[in-house]
N, C-alpha and C positions, 0 to 999 in steps of 0.2 A: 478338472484338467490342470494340466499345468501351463499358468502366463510363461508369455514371450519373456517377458524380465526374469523370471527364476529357471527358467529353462535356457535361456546365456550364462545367469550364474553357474548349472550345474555344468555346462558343457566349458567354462572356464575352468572350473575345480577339477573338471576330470584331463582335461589339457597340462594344465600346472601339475598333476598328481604324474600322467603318464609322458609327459614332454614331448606331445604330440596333438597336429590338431584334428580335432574330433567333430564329426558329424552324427548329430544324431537323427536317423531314419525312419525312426518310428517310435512309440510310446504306448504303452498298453497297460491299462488300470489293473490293480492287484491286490489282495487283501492285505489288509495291516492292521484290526484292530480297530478300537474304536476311536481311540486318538492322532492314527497315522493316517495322512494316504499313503500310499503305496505303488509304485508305478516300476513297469520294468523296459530297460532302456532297450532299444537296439542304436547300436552305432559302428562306427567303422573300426573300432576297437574290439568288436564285440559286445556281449550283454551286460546290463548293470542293472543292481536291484535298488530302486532311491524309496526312502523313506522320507515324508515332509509332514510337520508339524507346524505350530502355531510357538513363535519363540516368546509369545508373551506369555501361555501358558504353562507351555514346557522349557523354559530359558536353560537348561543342562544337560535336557535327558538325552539327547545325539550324543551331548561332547563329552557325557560320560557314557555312554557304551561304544563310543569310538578309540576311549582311551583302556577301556577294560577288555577290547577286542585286541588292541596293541599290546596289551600285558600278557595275555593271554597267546599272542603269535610270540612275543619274547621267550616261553618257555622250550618252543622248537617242539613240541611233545603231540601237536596238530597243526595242521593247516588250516589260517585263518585265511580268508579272507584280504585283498587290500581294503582298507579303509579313506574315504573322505571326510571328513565334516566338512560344514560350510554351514552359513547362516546370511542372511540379509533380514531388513527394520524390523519384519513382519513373518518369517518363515526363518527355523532351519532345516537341515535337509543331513541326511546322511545316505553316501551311496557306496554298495556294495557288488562285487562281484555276483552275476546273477546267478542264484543254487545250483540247476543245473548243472552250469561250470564248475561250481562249488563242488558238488558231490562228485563230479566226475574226478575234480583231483587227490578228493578224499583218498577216492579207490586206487587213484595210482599212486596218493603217499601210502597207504595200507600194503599194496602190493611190493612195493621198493623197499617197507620194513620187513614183509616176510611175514605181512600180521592177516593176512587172505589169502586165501588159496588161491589159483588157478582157475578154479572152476567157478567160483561166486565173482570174479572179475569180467568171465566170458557173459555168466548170468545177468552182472550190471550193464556190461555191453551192449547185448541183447536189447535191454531194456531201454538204454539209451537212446538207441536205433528208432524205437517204437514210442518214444513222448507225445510227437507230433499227434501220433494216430490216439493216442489213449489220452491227451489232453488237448484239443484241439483249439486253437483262436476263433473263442467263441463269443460271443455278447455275455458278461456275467447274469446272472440268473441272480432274483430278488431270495435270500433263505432267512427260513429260521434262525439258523445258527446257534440252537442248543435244544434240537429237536429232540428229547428222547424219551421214555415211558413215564416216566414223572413231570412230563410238561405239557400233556395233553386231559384234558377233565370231557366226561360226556354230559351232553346236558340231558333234564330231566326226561327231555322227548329222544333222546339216543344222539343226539350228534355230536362230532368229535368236536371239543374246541382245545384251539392250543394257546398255552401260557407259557409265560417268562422267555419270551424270543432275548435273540444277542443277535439283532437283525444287522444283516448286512448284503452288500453282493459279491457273488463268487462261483467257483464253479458247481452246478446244477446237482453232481453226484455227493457233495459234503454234507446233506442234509439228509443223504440216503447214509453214509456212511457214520453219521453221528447216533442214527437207532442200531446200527450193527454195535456201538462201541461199549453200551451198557446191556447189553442180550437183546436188543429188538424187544415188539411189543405183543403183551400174549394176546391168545385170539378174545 
């Protein structure tokens, strides 16, 4: 979870960023990898997606994909994201608008270019509508996280053992959908 001390840094970074002062409400653990945590904000600003790492291991890797993100929104050609960095002795942190938000404005730069139809907009909407219900605020679930036909061995007496996890937690259906991604497993 994230300490009192780094969670005033982020909620200073994101005050100084939006020039306003911010409450955050709530906090909910998130995938990131094996190096990141991952944590998505609620605040009175709305949602932010914070990434936090170890600055003695990673001393760059935030401040350059904060700066290749701002390169990247310089082109005008998508919509990025705002970006923060921030760092203190022991941690830095990069926080981003949370996807959701994110992809919702995808779709209304796509639509304002002319580059989506009508109807795959109502589609996203739709969909919008139904996150709550189709991902719900749940306790993450312990997975594999590189469950698929090549990573399970039977033993001599018939039982399944599985190998080479990318173990982490997350939501419950990613370990169902990771045997969908390579064909599932024959019978």
């Amino acid at each position: 979870m994230i300490s009192e001390k780094l969670k005033k840094q982020i909620r200073d970074a994101l005050e100084s960023k939006f020039f306003k002062k911010i409450e955050i409400t709530a906090i909910s653990s998130l995938l990131g990898g094996c190096i990141n945590e991952c944590y998505k904000l609620k605040t009175n600003a709305g949602f932010f997606f914070v990434k936090i790492n170890n600055a003695c291991l990673f001393p760059s890797m935030f401040e350059s994909e904060a700066k290749g993100l701002k390169l990247l929104k310089s082109t005008g050609t998508i919509r990025i994201p705002e970006v923060v960095f921030g760092k203190n002795g022991e941690n830095n942190f990069l926080i981003l608008e949370f996807k959701e938000e994110r992809l919702n404005k995808q779709i209304e730069f796509a639509r304002d270019k002319r580059t989506i139809d009508p109807n795959t907009v109502k589609q996203f909407s739709n969909l919008f509508k139904r996150l709550n219900e189709l991902f719900p605020e749940e306790q993450p679930s312990l997975l594999h996280g590189d469950l698929w036909s090549g990573n399970y061995l039977a033993s001599p007496e018939g039982d399944v053992c599985l190998i080479d996890p990318a173990v982490y937690y997350g939501f419950r259906e990613m370990d169902i959908a990771m045997t969908r991604l390579f064909g599932g497993f024959s019978p």
